[in-house]
Biopython code that builds the backbone (N, CA, C, O; Angstrom):
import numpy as np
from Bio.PDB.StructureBuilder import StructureBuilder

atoms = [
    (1, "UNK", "N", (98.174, 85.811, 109.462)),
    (1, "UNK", "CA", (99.279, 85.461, 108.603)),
    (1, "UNK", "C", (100.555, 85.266, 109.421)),
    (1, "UNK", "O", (101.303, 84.290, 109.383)),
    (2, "UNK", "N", (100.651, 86.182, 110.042)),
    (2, "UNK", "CA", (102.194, 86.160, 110.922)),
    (2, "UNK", "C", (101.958, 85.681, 112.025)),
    (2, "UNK", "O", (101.312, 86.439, 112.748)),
    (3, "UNK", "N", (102.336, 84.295, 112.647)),
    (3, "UNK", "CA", (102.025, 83.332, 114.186)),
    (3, "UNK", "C", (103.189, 84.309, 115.104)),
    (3, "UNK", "O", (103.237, 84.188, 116.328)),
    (4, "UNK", "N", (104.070, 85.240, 114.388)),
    (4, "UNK", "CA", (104.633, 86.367, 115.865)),
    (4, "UNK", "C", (104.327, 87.404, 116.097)),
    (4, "UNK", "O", (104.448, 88.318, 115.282)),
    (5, "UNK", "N", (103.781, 87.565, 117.431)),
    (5, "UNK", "CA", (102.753, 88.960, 117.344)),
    (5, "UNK", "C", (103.947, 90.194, 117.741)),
    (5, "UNK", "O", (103.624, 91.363, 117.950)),
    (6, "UNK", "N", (105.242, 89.735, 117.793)),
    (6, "UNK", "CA", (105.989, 90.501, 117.724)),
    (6, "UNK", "C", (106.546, 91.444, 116.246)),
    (6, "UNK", "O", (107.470, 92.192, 115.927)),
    (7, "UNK", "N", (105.847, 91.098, 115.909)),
    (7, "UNK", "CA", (106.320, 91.196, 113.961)),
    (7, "UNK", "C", (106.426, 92.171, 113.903)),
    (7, "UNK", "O", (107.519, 92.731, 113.817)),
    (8, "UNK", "N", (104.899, 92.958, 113.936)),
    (8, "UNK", "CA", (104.338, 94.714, 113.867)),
    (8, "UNK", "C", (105.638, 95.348, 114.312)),
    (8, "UNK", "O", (105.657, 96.543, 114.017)),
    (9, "UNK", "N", (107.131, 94.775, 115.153)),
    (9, "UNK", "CA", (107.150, 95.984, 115.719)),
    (9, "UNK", "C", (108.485, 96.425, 114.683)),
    (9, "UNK", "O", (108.813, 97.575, 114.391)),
    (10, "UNK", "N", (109.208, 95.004, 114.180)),
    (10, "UNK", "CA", (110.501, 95.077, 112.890)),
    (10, "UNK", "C", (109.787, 95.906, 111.880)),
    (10, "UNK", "O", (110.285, 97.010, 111.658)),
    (11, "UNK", "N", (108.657, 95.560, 111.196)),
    (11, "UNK", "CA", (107.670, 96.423, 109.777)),
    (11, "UNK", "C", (107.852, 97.578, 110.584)),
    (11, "UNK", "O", (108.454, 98.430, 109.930)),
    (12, "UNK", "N", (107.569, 97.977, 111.782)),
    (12, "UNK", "CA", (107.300, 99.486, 111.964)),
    (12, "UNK", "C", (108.568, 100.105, 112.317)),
    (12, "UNK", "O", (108.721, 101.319, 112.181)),
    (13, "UNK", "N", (109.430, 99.394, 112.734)),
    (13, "UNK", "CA", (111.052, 99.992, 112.239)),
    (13, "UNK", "C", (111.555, 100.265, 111.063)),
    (13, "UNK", "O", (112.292, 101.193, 110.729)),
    (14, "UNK", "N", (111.026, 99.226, 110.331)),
    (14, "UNK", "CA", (111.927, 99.308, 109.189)),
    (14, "UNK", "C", (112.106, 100.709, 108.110)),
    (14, "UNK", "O", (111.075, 101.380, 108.167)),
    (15, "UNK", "N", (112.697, 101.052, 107.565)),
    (15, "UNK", "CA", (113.043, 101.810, 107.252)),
    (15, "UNK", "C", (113.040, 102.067, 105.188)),
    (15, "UNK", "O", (113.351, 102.928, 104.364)),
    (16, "UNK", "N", (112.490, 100.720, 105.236)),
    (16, "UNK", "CA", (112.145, 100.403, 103.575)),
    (16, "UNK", "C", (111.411, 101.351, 102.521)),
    (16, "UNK", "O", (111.875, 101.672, 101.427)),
    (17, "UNK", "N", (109.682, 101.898, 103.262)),
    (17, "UNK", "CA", (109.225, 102.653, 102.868)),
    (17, "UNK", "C", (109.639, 104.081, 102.264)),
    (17, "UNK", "O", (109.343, 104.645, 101.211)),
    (18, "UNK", "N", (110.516, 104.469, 103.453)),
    (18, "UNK", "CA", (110.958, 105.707, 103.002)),
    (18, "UNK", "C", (112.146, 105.293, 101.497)),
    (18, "UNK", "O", (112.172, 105.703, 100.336)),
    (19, "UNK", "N", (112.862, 104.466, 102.146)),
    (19, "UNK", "CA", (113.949, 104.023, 100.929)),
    (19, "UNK", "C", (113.293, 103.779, 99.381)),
    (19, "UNK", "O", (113.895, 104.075, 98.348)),
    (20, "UNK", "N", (111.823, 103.131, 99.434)),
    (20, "UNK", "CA", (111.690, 102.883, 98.640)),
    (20, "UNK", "C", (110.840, 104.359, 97.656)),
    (20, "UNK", "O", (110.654, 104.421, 96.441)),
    (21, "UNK", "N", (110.467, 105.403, 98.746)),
    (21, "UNK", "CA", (110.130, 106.758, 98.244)),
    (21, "UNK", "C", (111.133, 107.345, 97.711)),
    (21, "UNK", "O", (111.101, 107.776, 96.558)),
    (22, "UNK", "N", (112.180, 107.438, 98.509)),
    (22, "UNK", "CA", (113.281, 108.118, 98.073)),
    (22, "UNK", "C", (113.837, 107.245, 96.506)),
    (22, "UNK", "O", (114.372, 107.884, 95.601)),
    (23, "UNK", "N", (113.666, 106.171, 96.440)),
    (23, "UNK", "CA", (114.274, 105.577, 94.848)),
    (23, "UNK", "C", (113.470, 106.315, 93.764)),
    (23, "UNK", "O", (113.781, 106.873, 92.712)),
    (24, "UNK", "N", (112.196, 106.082, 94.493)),
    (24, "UNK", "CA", (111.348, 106.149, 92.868)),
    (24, "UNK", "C", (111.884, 108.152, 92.548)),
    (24, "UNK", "O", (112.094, 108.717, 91.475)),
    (25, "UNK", "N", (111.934, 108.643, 93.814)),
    (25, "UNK", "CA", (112.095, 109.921, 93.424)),
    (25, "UNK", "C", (113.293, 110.405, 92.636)),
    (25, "UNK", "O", (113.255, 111.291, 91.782)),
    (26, "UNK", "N", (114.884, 109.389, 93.205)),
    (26, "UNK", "CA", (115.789, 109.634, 92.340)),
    (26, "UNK", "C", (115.527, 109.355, 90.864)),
    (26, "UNK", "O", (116.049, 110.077, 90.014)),
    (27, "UNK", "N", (114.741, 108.340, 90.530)),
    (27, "UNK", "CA", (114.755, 107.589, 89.293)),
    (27, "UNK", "C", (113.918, 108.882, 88.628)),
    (27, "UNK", "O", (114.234, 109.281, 87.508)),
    (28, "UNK", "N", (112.971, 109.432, 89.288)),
    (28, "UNK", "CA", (111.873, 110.757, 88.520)),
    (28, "UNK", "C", (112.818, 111.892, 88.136)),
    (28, "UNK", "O", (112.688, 112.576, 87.121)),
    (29, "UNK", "N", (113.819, 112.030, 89.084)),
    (29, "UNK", "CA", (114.584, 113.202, 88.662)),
    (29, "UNK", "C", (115.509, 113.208, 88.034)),
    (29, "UNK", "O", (115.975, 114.195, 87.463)),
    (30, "UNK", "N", (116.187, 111.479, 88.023)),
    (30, "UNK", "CA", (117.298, 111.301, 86.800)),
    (30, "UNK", "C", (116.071, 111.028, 85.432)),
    (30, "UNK", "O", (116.671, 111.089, 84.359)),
    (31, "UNK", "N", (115.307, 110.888, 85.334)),
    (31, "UNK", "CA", (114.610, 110.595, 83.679)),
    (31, "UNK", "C", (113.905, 112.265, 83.782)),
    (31, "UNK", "O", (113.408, 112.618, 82.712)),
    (32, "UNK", "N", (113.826, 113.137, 84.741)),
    (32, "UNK", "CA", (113.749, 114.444, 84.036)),
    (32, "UNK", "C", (114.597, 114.667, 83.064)),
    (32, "UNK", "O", (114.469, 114.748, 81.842)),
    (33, "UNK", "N", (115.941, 114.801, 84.157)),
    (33, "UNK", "CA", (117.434, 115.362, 83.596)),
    (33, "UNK", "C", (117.584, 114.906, 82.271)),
    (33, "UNK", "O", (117.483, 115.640, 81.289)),
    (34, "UNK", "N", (117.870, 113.472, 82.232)),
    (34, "UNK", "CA", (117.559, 112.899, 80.382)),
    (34, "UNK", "C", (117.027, 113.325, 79.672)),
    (34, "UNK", "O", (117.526, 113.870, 78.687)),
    (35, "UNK", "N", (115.419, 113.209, 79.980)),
    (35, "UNK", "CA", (114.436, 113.939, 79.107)),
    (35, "UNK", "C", (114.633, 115.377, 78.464)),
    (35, "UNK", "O", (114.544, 115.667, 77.270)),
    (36, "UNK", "N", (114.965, 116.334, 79.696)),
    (36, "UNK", "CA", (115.252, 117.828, 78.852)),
    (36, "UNK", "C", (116.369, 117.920, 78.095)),
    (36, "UNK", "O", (116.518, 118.534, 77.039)),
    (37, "UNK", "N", (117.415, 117.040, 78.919)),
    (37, "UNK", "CA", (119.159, 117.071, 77.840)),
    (37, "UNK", "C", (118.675, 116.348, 76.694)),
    (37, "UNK", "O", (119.441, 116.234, 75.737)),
    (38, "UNK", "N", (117.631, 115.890, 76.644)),
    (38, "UNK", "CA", (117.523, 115.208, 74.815)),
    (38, "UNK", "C", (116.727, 116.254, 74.570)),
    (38, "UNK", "O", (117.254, 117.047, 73.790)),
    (39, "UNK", "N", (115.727, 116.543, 74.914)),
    (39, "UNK", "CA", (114.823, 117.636, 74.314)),
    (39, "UNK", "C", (115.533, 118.572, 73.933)),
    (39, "UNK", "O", (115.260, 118.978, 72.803)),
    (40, "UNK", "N", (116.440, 119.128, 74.512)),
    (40, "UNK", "CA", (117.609, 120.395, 74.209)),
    (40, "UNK", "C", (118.349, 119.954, 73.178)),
    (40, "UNK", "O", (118.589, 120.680, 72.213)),
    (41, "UNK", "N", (118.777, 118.742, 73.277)),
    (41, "UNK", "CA", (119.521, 118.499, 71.913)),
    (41, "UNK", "C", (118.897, 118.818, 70.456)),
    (41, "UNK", "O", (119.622, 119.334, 69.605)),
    (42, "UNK", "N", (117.955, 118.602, 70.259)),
    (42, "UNK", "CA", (117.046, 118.686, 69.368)),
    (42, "UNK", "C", (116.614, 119.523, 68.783)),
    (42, "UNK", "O", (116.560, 119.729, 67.570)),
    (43, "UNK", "N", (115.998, 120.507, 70.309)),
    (43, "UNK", "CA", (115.666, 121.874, 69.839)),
    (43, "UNK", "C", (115.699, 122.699, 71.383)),
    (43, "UNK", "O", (116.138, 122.379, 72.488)),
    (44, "UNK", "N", (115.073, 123.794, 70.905)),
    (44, "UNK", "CA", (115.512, 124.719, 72.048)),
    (44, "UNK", "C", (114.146, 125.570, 72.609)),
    (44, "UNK", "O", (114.194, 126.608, 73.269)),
    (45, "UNK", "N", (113.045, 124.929, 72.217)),
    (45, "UNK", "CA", (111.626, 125.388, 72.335)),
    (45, "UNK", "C", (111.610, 124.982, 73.691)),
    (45, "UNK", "O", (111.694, 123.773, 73.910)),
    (46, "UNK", "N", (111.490, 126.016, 74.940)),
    (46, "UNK", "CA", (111.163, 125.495, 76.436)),
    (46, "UNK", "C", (110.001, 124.838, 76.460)),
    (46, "UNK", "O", (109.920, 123.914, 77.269)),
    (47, "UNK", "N", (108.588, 125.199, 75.421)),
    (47, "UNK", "CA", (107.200, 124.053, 75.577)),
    (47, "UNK", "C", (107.944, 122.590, 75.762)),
    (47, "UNK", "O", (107.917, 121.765, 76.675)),
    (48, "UNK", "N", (108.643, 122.637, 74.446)),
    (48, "UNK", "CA", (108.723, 120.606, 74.146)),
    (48, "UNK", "C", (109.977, 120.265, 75.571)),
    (48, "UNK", "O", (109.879, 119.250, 76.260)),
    (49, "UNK", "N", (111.015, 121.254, 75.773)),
    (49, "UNK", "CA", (111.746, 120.738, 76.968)),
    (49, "UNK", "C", (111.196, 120.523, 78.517)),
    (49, "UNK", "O", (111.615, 119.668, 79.296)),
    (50, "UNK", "N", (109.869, 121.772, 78.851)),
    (50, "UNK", "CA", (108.842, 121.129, 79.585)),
    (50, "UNK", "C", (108.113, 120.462, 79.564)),
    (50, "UNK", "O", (107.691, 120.198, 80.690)),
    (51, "UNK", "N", (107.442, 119.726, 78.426)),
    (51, "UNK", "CA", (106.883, 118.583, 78.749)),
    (51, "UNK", "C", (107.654, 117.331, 78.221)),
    (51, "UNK", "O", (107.014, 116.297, 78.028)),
    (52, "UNK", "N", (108.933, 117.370, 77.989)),
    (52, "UNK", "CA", (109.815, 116.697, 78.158)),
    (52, "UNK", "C", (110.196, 115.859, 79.624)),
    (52, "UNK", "O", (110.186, 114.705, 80.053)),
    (53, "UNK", "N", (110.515, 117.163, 80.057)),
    (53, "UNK", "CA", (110.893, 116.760, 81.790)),
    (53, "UNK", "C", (109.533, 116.443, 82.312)),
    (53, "UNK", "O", (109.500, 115.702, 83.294)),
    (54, "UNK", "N", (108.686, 116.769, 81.943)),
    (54, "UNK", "CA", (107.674, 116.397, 82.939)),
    (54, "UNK", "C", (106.932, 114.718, 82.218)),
    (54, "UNK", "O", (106.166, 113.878, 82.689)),
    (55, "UNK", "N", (107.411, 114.814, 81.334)),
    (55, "UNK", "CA", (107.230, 113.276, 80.743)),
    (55, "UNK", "C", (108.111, 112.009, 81.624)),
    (55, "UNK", "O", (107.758, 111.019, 82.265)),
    (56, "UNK", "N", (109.499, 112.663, 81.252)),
    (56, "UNK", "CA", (110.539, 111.902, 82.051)),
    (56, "UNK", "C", (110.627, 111.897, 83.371)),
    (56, "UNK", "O", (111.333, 111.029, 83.884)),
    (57, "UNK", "N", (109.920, 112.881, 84.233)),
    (57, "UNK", "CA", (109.325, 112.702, 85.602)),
    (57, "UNK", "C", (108.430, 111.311, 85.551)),
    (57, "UNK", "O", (108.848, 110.219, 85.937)),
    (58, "UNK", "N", (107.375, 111.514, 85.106)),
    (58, "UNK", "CA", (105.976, 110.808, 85.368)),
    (58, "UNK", "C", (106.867, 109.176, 85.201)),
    (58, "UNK", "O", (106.949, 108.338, 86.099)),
    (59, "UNK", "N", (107.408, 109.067, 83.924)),
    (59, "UNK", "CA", (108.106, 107.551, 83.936)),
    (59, "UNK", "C", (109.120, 107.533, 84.562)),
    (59, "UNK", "O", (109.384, 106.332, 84.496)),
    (60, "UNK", "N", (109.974, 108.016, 85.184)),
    (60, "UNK", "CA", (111.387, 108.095, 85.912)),
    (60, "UNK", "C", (110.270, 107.144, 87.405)),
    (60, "UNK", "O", (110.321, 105.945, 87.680)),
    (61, "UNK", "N", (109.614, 107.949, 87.904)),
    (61, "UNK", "CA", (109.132, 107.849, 88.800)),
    (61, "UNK", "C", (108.246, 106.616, 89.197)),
    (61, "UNK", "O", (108.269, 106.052, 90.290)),
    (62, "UNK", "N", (107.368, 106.260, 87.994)),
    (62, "UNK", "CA", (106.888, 104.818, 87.931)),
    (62, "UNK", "C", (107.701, 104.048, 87.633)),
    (62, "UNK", "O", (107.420, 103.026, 88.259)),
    (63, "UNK", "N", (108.810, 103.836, 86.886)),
    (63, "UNK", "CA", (109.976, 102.904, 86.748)),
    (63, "UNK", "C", (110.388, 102.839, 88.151)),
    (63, "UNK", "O", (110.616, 101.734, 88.643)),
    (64, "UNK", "N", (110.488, 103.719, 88.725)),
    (64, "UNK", "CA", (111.692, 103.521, 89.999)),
    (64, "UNK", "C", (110.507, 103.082, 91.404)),
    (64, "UNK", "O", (110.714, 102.267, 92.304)),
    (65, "UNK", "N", (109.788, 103.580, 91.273)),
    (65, "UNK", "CA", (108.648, 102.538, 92.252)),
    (65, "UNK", "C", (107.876, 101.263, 91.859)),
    (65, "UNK", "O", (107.303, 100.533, 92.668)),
    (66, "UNK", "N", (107.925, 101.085, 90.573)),
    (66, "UNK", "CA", (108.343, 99.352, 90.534)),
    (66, "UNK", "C", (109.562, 98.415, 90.986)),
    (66, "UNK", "O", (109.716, 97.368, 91.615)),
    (67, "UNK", "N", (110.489, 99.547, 90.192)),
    (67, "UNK", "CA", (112.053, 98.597, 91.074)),
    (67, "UNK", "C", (112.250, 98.552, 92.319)),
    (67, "UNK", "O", (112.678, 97.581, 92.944)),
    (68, "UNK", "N", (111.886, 99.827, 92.839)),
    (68, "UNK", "CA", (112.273, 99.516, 94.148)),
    (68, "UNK", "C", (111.263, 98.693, 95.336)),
    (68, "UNK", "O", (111.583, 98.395, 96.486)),
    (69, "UNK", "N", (109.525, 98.366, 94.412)),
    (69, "UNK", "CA", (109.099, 98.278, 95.736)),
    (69, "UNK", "C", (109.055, 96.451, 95.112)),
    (69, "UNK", "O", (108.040, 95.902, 95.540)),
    (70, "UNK", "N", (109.670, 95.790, 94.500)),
    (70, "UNK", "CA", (110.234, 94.748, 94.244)),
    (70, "UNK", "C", (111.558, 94.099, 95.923)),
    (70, "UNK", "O", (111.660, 93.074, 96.598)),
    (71, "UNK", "N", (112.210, 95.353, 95.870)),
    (71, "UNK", "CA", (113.197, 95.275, 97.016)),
    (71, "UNK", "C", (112.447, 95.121, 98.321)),
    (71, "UNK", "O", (112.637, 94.209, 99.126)),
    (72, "UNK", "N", (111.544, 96.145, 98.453)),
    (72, "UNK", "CA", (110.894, 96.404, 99.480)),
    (72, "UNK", "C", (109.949, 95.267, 99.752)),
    (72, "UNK", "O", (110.217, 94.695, 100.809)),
    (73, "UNK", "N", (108.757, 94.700, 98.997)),
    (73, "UNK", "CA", (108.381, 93.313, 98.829)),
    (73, "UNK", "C", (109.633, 92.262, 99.446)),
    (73, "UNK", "O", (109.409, 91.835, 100.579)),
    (74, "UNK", "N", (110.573, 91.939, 98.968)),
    (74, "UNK", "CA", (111.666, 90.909, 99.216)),
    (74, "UNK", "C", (111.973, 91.112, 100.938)),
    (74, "UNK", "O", (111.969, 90.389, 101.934)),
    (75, "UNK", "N", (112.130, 91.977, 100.745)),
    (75, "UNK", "CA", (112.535, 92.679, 102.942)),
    (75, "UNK", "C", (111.625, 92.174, 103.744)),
    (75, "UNK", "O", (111.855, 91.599, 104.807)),
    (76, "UNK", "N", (110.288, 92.430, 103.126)),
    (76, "UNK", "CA", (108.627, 92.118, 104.308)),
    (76, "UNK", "C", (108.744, 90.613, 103.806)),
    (76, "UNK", "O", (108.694, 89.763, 104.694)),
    (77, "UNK", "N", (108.866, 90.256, 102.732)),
    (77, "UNK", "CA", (108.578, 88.711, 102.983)),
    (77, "UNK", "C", (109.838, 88.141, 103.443)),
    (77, "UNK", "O", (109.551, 87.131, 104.086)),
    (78, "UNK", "N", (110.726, 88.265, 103.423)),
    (78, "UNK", "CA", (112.214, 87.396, 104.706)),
    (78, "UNK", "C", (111.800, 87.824, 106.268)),
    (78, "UNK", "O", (112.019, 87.099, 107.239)),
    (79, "UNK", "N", (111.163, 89.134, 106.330)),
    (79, "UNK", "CA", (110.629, 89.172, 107.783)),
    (79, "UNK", "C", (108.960, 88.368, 108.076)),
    (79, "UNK", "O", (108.601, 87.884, 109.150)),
    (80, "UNK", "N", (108.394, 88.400, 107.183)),
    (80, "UNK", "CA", (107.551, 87.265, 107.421)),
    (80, "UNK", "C", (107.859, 86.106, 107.606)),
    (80, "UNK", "O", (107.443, 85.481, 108.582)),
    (81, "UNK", "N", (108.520, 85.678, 106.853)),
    (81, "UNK", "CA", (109.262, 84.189, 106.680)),
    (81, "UNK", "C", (109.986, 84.064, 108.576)),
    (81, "UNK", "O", (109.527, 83.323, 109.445)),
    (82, "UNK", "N", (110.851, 84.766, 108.692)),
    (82, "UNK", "CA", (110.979, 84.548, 109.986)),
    (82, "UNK", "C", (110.243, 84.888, 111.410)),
    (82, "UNK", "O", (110.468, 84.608, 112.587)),
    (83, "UNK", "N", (109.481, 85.461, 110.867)),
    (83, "UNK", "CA", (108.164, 85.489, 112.254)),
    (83, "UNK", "C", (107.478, 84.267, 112.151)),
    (83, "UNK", "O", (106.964, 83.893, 113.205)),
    (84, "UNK", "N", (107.309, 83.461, 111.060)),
    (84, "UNK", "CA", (106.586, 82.043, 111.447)),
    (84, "UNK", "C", (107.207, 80.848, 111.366)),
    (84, "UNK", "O", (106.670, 79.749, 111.501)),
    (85, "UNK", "N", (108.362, 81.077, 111.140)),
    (85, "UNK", "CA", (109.656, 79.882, 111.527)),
    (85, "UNK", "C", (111.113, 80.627, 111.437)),
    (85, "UNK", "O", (111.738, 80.817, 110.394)),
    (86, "UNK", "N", (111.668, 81.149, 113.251)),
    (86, "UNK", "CA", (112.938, 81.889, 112.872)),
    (86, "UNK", "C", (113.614, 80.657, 112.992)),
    (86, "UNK", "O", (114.699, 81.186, 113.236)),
    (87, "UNK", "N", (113.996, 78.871, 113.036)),
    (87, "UNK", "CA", (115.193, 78.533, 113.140)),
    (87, "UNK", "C", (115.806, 78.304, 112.159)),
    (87, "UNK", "O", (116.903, 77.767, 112.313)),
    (88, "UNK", "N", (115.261, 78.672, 110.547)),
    (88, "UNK", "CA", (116.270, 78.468, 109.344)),
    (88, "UNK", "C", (117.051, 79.283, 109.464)),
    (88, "UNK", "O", (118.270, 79.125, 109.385)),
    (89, "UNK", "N", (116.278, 80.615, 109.744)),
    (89, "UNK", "CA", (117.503, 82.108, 109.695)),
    (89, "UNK", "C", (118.691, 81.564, 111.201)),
    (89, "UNK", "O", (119.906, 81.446, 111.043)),
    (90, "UNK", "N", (118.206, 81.391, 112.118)),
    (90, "UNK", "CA", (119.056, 81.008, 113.022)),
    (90, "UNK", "C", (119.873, 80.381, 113.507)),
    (90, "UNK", "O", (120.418, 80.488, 114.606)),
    (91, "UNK", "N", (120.091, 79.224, 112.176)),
    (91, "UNK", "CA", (120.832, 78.191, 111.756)),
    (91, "UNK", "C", (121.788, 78.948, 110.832)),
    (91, "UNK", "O", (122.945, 79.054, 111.241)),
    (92, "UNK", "N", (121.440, 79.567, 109.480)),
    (92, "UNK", "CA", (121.782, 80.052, 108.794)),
    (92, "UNK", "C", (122.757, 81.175, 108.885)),
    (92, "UNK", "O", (123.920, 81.293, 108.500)),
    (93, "UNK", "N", (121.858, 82.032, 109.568)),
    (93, "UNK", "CA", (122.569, 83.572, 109.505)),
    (93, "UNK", "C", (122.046, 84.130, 111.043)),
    (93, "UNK", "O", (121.037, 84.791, 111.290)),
    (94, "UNK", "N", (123.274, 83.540, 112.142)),
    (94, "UNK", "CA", (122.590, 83.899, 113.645)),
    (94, "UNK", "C", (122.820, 85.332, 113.868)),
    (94, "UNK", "O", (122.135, 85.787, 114.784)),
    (95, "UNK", "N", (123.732, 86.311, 113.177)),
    (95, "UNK", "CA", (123.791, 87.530, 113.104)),
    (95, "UNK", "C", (122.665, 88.316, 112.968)),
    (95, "UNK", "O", (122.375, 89.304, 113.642)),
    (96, "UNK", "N", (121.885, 87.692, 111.821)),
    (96, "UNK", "CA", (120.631, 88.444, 111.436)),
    (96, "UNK", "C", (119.583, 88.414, 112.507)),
    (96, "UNK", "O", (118.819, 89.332, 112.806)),
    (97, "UNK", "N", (119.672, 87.095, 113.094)),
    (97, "UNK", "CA", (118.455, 86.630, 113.975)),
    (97, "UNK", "C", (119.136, 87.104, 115.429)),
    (97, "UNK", "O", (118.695, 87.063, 116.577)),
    (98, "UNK", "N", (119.851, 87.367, 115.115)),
    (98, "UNK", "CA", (120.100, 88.281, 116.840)),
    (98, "UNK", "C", (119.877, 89.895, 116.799)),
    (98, "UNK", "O", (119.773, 90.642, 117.772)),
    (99, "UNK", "N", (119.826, 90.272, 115.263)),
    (99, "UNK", "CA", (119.563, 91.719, 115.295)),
    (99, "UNK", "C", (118.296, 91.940, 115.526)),
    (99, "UNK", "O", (117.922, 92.871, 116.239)),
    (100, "UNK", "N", (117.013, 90.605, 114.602)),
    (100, "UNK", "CA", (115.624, 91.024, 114.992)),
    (100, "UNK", "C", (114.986, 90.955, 116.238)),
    (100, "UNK", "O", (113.950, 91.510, 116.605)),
    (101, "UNK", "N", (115.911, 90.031, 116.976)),
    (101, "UNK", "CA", (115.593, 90.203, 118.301)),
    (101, "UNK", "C", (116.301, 91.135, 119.282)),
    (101, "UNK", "O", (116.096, 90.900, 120.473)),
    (102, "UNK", "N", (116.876, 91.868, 119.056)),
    (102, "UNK", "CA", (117.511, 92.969, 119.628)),
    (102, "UNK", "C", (116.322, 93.716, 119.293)),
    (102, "UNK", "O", (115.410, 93.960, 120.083)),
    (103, "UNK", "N", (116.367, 93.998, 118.318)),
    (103, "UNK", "CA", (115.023, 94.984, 118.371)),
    (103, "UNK", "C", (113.806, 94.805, 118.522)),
    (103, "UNK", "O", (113.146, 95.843, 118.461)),
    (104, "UNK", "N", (113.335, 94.022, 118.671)),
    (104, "UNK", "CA", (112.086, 93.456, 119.139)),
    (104, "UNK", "C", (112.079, 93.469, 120.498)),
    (104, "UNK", "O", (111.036, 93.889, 120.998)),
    (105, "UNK", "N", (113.128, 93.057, 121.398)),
    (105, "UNK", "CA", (113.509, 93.342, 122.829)),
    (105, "UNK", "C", (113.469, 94.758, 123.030)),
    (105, "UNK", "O", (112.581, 95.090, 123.816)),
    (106, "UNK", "N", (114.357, 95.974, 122.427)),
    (106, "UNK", "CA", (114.413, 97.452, 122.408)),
    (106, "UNK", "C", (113.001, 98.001, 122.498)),
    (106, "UNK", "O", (112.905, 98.991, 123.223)),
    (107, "UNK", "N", (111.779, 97.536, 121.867)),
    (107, "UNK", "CA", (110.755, 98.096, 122.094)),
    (107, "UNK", "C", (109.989, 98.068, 123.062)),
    (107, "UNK", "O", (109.092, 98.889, 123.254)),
    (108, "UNK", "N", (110.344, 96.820, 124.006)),
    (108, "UNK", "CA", (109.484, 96.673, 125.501)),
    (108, "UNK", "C", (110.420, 97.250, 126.350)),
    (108, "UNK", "O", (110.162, 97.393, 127.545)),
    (109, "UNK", "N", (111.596, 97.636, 125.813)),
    (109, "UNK", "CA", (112.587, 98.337, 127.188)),
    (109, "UNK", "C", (111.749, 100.046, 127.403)),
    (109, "UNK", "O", (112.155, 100.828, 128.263)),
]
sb = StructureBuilder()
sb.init_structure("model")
sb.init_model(0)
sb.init_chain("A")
sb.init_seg("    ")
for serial, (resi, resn, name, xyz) in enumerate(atoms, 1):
    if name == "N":
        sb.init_residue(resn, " ", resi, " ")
    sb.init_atom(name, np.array(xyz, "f"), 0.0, 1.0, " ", f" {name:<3s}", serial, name[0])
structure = sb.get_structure()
């Protein structure tokens, strides 16, 4: 798929994965927080406010690792895109295309 065998080494920098762990996890722990502050509103039975939060976990958490790995998708394919033709980006945006090759250089130093 990728004609630069330099590619492997930007994906294995990048730093997306974790970003995109860390979203889904904020999103799990803000739809806890919701979940029990409504459950509490309501009533005051800790059963229904625990499986409240643990409701609003389970979807906090799949909501937010769809959104984010939407982002994360978009990142690997602009770095694909420029491993098999960098002179649009290099025309375009020579900032960007001097950073992937900075680091692509950094790894054989």
């Amino acid at each position: 798929m990728m004609t630069c065998a330099n590619a492997h080494y930007i994906l294995s920098d990048l730093l997306i994965n974790k970003v995109v762990g860390l979203g889904a996890v904020i999103c799990a722990l803000f739809g806890c927080l919701i979940s029990v502050v409504t459950a509490r509103c309501y009533t005051h039975d800790p059963n229904v406010s625990f499986a409240s939060g643990f409701g609003g976990f389970s979807f906090g958490f799949s909501a937010g690792l769809a959104a984010t790995g939407i982002l994360s998708s978009g990142a690997k394919t602009i770095l694909a895109l420029w491993a098999e033709n960098p002179e649009p980006l290099k025309r375009n945006h020579p900032e960007i295309n001097q950073e992937f090759e900075q680091r692509i250089a950094a790894q054989f130093e």
